[in-house]
C-alpha positions in Angstrom: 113.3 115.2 84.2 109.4 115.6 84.4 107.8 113.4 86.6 104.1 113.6 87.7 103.3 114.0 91.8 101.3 112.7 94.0 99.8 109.5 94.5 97.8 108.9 91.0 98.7 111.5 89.3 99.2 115.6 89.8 100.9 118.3 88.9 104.4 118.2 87.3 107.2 118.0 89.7 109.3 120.5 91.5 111.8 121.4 89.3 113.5 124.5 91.5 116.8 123.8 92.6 117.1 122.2 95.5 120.4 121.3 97.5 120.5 119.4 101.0 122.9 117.9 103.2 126.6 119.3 102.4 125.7 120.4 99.0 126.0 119.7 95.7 129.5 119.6 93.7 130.5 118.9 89.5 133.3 118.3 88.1 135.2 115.6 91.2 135.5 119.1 93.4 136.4 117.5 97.0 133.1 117.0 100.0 133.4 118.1 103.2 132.5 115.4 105.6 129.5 113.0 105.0 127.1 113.4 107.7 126.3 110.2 109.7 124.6 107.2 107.4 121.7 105.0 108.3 119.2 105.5 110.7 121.5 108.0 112.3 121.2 110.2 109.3 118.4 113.2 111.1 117.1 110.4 112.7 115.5 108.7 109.7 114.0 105.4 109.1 112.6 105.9 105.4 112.7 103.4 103.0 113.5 100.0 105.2 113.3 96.6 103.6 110.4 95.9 102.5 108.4 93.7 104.8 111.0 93.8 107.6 111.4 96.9 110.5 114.7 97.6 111.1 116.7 95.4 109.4 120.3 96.3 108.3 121.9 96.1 105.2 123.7 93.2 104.3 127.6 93.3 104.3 128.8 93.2 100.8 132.9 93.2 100.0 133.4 96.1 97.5 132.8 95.0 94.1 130.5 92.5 95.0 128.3 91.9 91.9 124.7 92.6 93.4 122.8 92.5 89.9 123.6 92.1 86.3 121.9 92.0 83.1 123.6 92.2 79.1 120.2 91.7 78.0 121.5 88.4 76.1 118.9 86.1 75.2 116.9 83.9 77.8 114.3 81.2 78.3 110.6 82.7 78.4 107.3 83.0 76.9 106.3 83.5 73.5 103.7 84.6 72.7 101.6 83.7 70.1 98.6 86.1 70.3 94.8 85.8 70.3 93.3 82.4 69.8 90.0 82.9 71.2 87.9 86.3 71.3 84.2 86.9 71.5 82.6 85.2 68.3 79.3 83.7 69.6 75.9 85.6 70.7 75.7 84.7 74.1 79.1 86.3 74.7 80.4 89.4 76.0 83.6 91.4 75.3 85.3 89.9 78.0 86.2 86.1 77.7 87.8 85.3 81.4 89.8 83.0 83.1 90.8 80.1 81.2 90.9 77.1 82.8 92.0 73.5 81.4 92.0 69.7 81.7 94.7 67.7 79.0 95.0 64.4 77.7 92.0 63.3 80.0 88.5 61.9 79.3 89.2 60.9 76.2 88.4 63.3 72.8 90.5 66.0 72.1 93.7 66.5 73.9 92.8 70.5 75.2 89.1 70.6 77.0 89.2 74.3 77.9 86.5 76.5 80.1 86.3 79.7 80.3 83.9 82.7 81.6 81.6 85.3 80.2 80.8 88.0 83.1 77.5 85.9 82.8 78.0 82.4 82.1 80.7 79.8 81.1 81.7 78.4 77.9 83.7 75.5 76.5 85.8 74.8 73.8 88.2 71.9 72.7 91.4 71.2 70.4 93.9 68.9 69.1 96.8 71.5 68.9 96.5 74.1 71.3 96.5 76.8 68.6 93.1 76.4 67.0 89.7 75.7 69.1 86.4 74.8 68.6 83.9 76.3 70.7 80.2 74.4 72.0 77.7 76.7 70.5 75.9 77.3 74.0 77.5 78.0 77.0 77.7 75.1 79.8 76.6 76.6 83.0 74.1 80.5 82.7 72.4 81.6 86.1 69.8 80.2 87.8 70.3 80.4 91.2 70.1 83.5 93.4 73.5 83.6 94.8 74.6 83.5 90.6 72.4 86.6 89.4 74.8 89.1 89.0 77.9 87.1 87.6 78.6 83.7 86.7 82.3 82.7 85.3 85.5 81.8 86.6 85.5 78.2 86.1 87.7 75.7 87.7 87.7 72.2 86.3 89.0 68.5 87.7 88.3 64.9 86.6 87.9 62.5 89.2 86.8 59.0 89.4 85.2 59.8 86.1 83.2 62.6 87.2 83.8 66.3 86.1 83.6 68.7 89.0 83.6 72.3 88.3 84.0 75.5 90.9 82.9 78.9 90.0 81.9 81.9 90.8 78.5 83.5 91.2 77.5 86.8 92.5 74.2 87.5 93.9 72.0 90.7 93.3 73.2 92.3 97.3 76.9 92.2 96.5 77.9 88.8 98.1 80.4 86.9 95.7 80.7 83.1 96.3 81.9 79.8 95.3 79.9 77.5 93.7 80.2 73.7 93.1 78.5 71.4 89.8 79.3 67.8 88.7 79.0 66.6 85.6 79.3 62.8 83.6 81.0 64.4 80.2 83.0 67.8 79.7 80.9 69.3 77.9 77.5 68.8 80.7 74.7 68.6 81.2 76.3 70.3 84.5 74.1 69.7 87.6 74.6 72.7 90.0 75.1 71.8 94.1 74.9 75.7 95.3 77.3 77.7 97.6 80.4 75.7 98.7 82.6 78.1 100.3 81.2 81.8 101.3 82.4 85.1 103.3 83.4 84.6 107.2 85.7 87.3 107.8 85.1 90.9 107.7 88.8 91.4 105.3 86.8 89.0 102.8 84.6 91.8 101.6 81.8 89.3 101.2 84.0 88.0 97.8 84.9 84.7 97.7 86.1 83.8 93.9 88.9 83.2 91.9 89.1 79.0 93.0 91.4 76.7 91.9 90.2 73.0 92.3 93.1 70.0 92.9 91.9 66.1 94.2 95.3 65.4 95.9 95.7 61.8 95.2 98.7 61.0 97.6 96.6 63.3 100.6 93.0 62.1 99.7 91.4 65.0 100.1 90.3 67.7 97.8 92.2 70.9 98.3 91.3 74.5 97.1 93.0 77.8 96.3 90.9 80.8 95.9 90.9 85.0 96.3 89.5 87.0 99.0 88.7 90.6 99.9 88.8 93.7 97.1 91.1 96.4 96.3 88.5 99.1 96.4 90.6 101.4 93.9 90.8 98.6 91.5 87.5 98.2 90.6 87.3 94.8 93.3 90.5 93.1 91.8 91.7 90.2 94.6 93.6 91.4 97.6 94.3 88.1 99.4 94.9 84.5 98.6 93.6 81.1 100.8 93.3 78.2 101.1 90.7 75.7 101.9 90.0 71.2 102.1 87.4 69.3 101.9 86.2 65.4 102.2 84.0 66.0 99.5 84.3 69.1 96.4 80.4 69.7 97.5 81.8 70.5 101.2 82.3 70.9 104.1 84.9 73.3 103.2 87.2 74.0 106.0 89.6 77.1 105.7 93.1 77.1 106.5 93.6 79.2 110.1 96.6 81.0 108.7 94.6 82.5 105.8 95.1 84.3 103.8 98.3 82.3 102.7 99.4 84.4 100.3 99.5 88.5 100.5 100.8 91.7 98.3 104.1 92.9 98.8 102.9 96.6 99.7 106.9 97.1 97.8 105.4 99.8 94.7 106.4 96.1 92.6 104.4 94.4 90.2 102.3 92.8 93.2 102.4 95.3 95.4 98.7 96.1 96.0 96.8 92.7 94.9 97.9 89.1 94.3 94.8 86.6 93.1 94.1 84.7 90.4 95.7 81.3 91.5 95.9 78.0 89.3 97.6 75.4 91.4 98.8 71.9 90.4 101.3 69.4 92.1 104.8 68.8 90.6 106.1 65.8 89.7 109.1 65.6 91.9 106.9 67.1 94.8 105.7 70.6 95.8 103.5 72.8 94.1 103.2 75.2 92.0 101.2 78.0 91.0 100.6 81.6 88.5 99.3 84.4 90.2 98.4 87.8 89.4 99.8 90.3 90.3 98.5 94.2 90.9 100.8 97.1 91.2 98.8 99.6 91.8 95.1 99.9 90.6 96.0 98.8 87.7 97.8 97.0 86.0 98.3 93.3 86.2 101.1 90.9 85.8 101.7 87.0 86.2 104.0 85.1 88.3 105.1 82.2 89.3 105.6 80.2 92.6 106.3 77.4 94.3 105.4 76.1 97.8 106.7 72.9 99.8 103.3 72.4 101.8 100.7 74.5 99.1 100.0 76.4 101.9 103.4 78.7 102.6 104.3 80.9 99.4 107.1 83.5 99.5 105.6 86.5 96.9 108.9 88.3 95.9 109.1 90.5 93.0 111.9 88.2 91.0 108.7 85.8 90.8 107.4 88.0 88.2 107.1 85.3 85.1 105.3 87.9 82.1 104.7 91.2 81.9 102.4 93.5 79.6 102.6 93.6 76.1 104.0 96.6 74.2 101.8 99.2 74.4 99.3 99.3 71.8 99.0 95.8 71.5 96.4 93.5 72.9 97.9 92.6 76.1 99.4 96.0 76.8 96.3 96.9 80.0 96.0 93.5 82.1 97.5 90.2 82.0 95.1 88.2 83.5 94.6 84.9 85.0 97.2 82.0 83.6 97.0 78.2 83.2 99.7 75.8 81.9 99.4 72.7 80.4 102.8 70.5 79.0 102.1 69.6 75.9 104.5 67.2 74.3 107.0 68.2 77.1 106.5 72.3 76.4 104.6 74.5 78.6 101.6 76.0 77.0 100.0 79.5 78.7 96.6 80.3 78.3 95.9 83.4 79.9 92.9 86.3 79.2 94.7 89.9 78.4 92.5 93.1 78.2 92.8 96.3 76.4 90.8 99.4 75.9 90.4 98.7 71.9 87.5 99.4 71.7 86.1 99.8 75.2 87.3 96.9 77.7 87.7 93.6 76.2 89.4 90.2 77.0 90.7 87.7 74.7 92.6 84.6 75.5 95.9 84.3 74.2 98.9 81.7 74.3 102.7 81.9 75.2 104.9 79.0 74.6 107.9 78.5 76.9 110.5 78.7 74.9 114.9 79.2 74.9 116.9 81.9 73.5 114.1 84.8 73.5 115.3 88.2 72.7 112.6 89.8 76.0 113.4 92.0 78.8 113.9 89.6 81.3 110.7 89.8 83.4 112.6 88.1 86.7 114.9 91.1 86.7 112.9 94.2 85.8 109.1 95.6 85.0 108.5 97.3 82.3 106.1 100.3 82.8 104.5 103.9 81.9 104.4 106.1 84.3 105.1 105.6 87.8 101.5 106.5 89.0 99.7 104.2 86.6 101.5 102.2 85.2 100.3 100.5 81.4 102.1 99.1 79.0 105.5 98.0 77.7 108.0 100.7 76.4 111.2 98.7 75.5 112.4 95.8 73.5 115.6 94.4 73.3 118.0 94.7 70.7 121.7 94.3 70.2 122.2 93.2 73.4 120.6 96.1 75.1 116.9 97.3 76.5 115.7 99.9 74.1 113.1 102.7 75.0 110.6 102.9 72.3 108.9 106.2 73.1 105.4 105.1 73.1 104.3 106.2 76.4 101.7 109.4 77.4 102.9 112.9 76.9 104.4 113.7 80.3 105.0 110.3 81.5 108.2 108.2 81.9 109.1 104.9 80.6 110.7 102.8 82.9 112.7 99.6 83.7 111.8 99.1 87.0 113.8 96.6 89.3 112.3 93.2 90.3 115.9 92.2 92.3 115.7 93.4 96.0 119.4 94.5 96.5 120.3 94.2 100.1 123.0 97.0 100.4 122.3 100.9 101.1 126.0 101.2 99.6 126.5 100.3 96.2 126.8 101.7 92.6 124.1 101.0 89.7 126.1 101.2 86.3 125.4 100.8 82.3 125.9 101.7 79.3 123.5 104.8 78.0 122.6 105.9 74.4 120.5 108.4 73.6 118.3 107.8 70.4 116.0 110.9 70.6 116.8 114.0 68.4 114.9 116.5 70.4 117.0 117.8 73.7 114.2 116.5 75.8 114.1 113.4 74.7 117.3 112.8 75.5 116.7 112.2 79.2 117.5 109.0 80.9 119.0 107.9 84.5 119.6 105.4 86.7 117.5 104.7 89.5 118.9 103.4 92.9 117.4 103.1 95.9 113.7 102.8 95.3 111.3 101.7 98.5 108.1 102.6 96.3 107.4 103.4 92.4 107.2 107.0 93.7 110.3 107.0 96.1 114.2 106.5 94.8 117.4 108.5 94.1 118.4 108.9 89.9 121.2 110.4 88.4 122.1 110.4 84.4 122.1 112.7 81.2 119.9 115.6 79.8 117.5 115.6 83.0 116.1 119.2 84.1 117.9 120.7 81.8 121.7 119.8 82.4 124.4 117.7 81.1 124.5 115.8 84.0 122.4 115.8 86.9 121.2 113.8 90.6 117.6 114.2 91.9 115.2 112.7 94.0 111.8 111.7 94.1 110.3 111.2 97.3 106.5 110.2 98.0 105.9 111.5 94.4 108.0 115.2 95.0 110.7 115.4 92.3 113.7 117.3 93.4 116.6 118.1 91.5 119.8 117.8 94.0 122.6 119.2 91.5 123.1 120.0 88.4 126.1 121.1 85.7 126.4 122.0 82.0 123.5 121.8 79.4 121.6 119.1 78.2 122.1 120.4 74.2 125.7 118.9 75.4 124.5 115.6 75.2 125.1 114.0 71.4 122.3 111.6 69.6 123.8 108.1 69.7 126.9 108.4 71.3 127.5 105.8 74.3 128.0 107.1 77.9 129.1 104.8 80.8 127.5 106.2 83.4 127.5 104.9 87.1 125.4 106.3 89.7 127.4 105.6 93.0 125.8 106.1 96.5 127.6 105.8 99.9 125.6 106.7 103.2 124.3 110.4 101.9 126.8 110.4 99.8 126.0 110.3 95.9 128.5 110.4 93.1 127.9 110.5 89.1 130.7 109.0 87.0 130.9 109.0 83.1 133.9 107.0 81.9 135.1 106.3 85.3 135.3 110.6 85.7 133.2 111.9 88.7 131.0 114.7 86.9 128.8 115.2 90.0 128.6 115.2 93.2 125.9 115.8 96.1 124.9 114.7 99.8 122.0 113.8 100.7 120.2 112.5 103.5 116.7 112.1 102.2 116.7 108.0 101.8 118.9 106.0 104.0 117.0 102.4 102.9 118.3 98.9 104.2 117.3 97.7 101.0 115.8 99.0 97.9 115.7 98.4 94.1 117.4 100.2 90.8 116.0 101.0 87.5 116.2 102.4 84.5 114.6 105.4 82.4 114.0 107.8 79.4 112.3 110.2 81.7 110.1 111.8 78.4 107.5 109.9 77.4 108.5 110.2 73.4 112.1 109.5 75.0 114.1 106.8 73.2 117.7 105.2 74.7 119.1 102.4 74.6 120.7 100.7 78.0 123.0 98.0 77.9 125.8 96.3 80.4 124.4 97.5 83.5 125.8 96.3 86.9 124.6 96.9 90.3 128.2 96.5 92.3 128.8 96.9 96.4 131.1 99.7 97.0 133.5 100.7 99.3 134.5 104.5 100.4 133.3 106.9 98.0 131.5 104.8 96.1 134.7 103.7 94.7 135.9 99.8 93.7 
């Protein structure tokens, strides 16, 4: 297994042969006694529950079904592709965060807006699918607070007025919101300056990403919007808040317990950023809302939530709602901001995805909500390329099972990386395993258990460093193999294993047909709750996993 160290890349890791604990043991040879469990375990702490200190792990009879997937069909998004990308002068590469009003104002069913880094266009259609845009944009800079960057539009109708939020950057750095009013969709706009600016020093002096609602049933106009910058990320949204207002021209007043809505700090899809919010009000009450999310500095994802009050959110990583597009494809480097719309009872995405063909560029693309999709369930695991920086997808499913396709950077892993938090440090992670790759290497693939960070978590599987079988760790980006037995040459090209990766305290136990094949202790991550995955660890790597089964267990891992 070849895994890069060290936060955002390195060297490649250890791969000397480590043992700790008790030792390592193949073939089902007998342990001497397991050293204590827990925080007990040399004193160690590593790994808790995300977002919690100290909390134990959840009691779980053995056999207890934590997680399960047989990568059958489920409901999801299509996705239907581009259906708007830069075509008119005044645009850049990038076309940004679409925003929508249906059925409303009469004229075309879809009234869409959307940015340019330095203005904001409009466009319009009958289906959904194929759009016709104004020639000019709606809204360019001329105000000093907008000199820098104009875009990110957010649109509402109200007592037959249009009222638009956007944002606008000013030549020293300060990003704001802005508020215009218009008579008809399509403007003149008439621009009322700054509505809502930087108060706090965790704002960063940027205020953007706003989503507009008038709640009827509250009167009162209520706002969503990003604040503060992940540095690393280029100024991608940290934080999410929330504002009202009498009037969408102001006073704003912001909610005391922003920001409402934070990253998850988990190594998950939204572990470093969440932003991008487009709320609206639910029929049968509550709200709802997509988000981005940023795992590290880049990529992005979208997800979905929904909130009693619009003000108290729980961010979790089963939220996660659509994930990157295979890589090589358009959407395989951001999926950006999202907006849905029912149309004729379906849920319609719009949503601007980047790629790096040729330089950066954004188009907006559709996905359709739809049954029966043959996708990796996005609820239940991310798919990514390497663990440092993660971009693109690397599987699809097929014949009831998640295929790696071998499309990732020389060096780099493809992984299926958990979005269930399982609430046990004792439990096993099984599936069903076949190797597709003819070279040795790319024969590689484990089970992940464990994991408190995309660079921290236990693995065990096939043709990894070298050997038949084989249990390692990686800890804050260190790979260490823990044991080891037979070749990896041993492992045959399209035959099935069913392997289960069984850990118990410090314990850790590899099966292959319900036969232990290896055997280690190790104290190294004693979590209250962590996540599983799965993995060709070679980039060019191919496998294919199916019938996997997280599973509580009882002494020695066994149920």
């Amino acid at each position: 297994m070849t895994v890069r160290t060290g936060n955002g890349g390195g060297g490649v890791g250890r791969r000397g042969f480590l043992t700790r604990g008790a030792g390592a043991v193949a073939g089902g040879a007998l342990l001497g006694a397991l050293p204590a469990t827990g925080a007990e375990a040399a004193g160690r702490t590593t790994g808790e529950e995300p977002g919690h200190t100290g909390a134990g792990a959840h009691a779980h009879a053995p056999g207890t079904v934590l997680l399960s997937d047989d990568f059958a069909p489920v409901a999801g998004w299509q996705r239907y592709g581009v259906v708007m990308k830069q075509s008119l002068p005044w645009e850049s590469s990038l076309l940004q965060d679409p925003c929508l009003v249906y059925g409303q104002g009469g004229g075309p069913l879809f009234k869409l807006w959307y940015g340019s880094l330095h203005a904001v266009g409009y466009a319009t259609s009958d289906d959904g699918l194929h759009w016709t845009k104004a020639a000019d944009p709606v809204l360019t800079p001329t105000l000093p607070s907008e000199t820098v960057a104009l875009n990110q539009p957010s649109v509402v109708l109200q007592g037959g007025v249009w009222h638009m939020t956007y944002f606008g950057v000013a030549d020293d750095g300060n990003g704001q919101i802005h508020y215009a009013s218009a008579s008809a969709p399509g403007g003149p706009w008439t621009k009322h300056g700054v509505v809502l600016t930087s108060t706090m020093p965790w704002e960063d002096r940027y205020i953007y990403n706003s989503s507009l609602m008038y709640d009827a049933s509250d009167r009162i106009w209520k706002m969503w919007y990003t604040a503060g910058k992940i540095a690393s990320a280029g100024g991608e949204p940290r934080y999410i808040c929330y504002a009202t207002a009498a009037n969408p021209a102001g006073p704003w007043t912001k909610h005391p317990a922003n920001p409402v809505m934070r990253p998850m700090g988990d190594g998950g899809w939204a572990s470093l950023g969440v932003g991008g919010p487009n709320v609206r009000k639910l029929a049968g009450g509550g709200y709802e809302t997509r988000v981005v999310g940023w795992q590290a500095d880049y990529p992005s994802r979208g997800g979905r939530l929904t909130s009693r009050d619009g003000i108290s959110w729980q961010l979790d990583r089963g939220a996660m709602e659509i994930d990157l597009g295979v890589a090589g494809g358009p959407e395989d480097g951001m999926i950006y901001r999202q907006f849905v719309v029912d149309h004729r009872s379906t849920p319609y995405m719009y949503y601007n995805a980047k790629n790096n063909r040729p330089g950066w560029n954004e188009t907006i693309n559709l996905a359709v909500w739809k049954k029966g999709l043959e996708i990796v369930d996005p609820a239940k695991w991310s798919m990514t390329q390497a663990w440092s920086v993660p971009n693109g997808a690397s599987f699809e499913v097929r014949d009831g099972g998640a295929v790696s396709l071998g499309n990732a950077p020389s060096g780099q892993p493809q992984t299926l990386q958990g979005n269930q938090l399982i609430h046990a440090l004792d439990y096993a992670v099984s599936a069903s395993v076949t190797p597709l790759g003819e070279a040795v290497g790319d024969r590689d693939t484990v089970l992940l258990a464990r994991a408190t960070g995309r660079d921290t978590y236990y693995y065990a599987g096939i043709a990894s460093w070298g050997n038949k079988y084989a249990i390692g760790v990686m800890e804050g980006g260190a790979n260490t193999r823990l044991a080891g037995t037979g070749a990896a040459s041993e492992i045959e090209v399209g035959r099935t294993y069913r392997l289960r990766f069984a850990l118990t305290g410090s314990r850790l136990d590899l099966y292959d047909d319900d036969r232990l094949v290896l055997s280690v202790v190790d104290p190294t991550l004693i979590p209250a709750a962590g996540y599983v995955g799965l993995q060709s660890s070679a980039g060019t790597g191919k496998a294919k996993f199916a019938a996997v089964t997280v599973t509580a267990t009882g002494a020695g891992g066994r149920h």
